[in-house]
C-alpha positions in Angstrom: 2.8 15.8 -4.1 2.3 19.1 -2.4 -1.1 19.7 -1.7 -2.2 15.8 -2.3 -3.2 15.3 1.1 -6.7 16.1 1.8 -7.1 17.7 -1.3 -10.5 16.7 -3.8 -10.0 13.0 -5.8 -8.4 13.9 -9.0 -8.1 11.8 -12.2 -4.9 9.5 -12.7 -2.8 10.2 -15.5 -2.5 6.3 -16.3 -5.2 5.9 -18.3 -2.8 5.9 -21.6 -1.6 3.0 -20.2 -4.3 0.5 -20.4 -6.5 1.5 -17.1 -10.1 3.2 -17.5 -9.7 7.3 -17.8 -12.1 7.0 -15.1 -9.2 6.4 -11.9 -9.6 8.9 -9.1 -7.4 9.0 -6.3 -7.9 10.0 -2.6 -6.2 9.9 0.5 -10.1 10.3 2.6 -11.1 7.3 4.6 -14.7 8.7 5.6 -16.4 7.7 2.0 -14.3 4.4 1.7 -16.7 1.3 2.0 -14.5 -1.2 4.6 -15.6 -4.3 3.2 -14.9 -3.7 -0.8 -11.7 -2.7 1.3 -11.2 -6.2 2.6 -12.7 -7.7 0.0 -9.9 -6.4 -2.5 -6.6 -7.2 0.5 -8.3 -11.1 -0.2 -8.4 -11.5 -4.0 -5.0 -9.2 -4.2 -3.9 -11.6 -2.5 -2.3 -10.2 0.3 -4.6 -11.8 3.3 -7.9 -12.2 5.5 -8.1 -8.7 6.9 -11.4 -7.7 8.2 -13.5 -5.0 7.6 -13.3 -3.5 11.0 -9.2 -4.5 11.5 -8.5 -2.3 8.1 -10.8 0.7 9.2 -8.3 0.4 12.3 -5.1 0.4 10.4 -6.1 3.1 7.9 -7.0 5.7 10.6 -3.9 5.1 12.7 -1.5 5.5 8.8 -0.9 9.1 8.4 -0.5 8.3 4.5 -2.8 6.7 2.5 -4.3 6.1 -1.0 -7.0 4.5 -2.6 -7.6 4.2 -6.3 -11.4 3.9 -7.5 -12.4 3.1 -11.2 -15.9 4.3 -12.0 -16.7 3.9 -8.0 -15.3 0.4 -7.6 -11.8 0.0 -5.1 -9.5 -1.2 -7.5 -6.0 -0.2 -4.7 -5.3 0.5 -2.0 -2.0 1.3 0.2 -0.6 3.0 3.4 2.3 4.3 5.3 2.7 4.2 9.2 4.8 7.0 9.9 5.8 10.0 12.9 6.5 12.7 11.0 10.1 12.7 11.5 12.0 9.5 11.7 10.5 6.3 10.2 7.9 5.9 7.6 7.0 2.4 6.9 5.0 1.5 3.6 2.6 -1.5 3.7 -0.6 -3.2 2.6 0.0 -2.4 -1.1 -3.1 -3.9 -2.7 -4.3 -3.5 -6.2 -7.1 -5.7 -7.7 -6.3 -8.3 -10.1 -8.1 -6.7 -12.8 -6.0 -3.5 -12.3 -2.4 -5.5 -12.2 0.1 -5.1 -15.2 -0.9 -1.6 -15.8 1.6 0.5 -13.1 -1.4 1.1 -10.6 0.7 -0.5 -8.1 3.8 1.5 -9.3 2.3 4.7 -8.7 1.0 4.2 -5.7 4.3 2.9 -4.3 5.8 5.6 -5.7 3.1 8.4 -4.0 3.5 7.2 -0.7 7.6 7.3 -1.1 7.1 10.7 -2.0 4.6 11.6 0.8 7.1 10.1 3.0 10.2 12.1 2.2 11.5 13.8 5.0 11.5 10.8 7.3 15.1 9.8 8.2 14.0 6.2 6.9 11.1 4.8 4.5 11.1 0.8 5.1 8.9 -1.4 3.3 7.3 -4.6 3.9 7.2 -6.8 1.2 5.8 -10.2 0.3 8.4 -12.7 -0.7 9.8 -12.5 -3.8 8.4 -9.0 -5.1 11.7 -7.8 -3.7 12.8 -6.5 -7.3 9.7 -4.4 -7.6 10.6 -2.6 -4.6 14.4 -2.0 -5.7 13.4 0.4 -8.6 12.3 2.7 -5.6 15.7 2.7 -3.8 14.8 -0.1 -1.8 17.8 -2.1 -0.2 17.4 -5.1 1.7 17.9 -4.3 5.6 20.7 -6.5 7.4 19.2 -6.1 10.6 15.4 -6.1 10.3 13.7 -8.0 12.6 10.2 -8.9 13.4 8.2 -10.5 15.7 4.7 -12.4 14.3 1.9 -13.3 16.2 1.7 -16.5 14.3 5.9 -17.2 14.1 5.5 -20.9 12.5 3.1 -19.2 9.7 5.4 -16.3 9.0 8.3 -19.1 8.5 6.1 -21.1 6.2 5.2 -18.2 4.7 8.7 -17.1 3.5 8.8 -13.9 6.3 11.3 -15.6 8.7 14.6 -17.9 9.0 16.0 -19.6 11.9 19.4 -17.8 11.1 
C-alpha cells in the first residue's frame, strides 16, 4: 500500500470478479458527496448516520477508502488511529448492489494493511459477521468494553451482555 494514501484514484483489480471495470478507489474526502455517503451507511445497512455526523467522522479517521463505480459510492470504510498504538477499523459499508463480489474484502483488507505498525488493529463488528473478520487475523477480545449512548439499544441490538 505504499504510496496509497493521497495518491490519484486508481482502478480496482476486481473487476474479473463480477464488479464493473469502472471501480476507482480514493482515500480524498474533499470530492466525496456526504449524503450519497449516508445514504449508502442506511441501505448497507449499518445505521442513520447523517450527512454532517459522517463528514465529522471521516475527517477525524486518519485512514480511509471509498470505492466509486462510474461516479456512484458504492463503499466506504475507515480506521481511527494514532500512529503508533491502536488502530481501530469501523463503518465498513458497501452498497447492496456491490455485496458478494469481495468489495468489502478488499477494503477490510486495505485499511489492515494501512494500519500495520500500530501495536493493535481492533475492529468493530456487527453481530454475527464475526467469521468475516477472522480470515484477517481477527480474534475475539476478552476484555473489550464499551460504553453506548443508547445502552438498552446496544443490548437489543446484539452489542452488549449483562455478564
Amino acid at each position: 500500500m505504499t504510496g496509497w494514501a493521497g495518491s490519484p484514484p486508481r482502478r480496482s483489480e476486481i473487476g474479473s470478479m463480477g464488479a464493473s471495470a469502472a471501480l476507482v478507489w480514493t482515500d480524498a474526502i474533499d470530492r466525496i458527496d456526504w449524503e450519497e455517503l449516508s445514504a449508502l451507511y442506511r441501505v448497507a445497512p449499518l445505521g442513520d448516520k447523517s450527512a454532517a455526523w459522517l463528514k465529522t467522522a471521516f475527517a477525524n479517521s486518519m485512514f480511509r477508502c471509498f470505492v466509486h463505480d462510474d461516479g456512484r459510492l458504492v463503499a466506504a470504510g475507515r480506521a481511527v488511529a494514532d500512529g503508533v498504538d491502536c488502530s481501530y477499523i469501523c463503518d465498513i459499508a458497501v452498497l447492496p448492489s456491490h455485496q458478494g463480489m469481495g468489495l468489502g474484502k478488499q477494503m477490510v483488507a486495505r485499511l489492515v494493511e494501512m494500519s500495520r505498525g500500530h501495536r493493535k488493529i481492533i475492529l468493530y463488528a456487527v453481530p454475527g459477521k464475526e467469521q468475516f473478520y477472522k480470515r484477517f487475523g481477527f480474534k475475539r477480545m476478552t476484555t473489550a468494553m464499551a460504553i453506548f449512548a443508547d445502552p438498552e439499544q446496544a443490548q437489543k441490538n446484539g452489542y452488549l451482555h449483562d455478564d
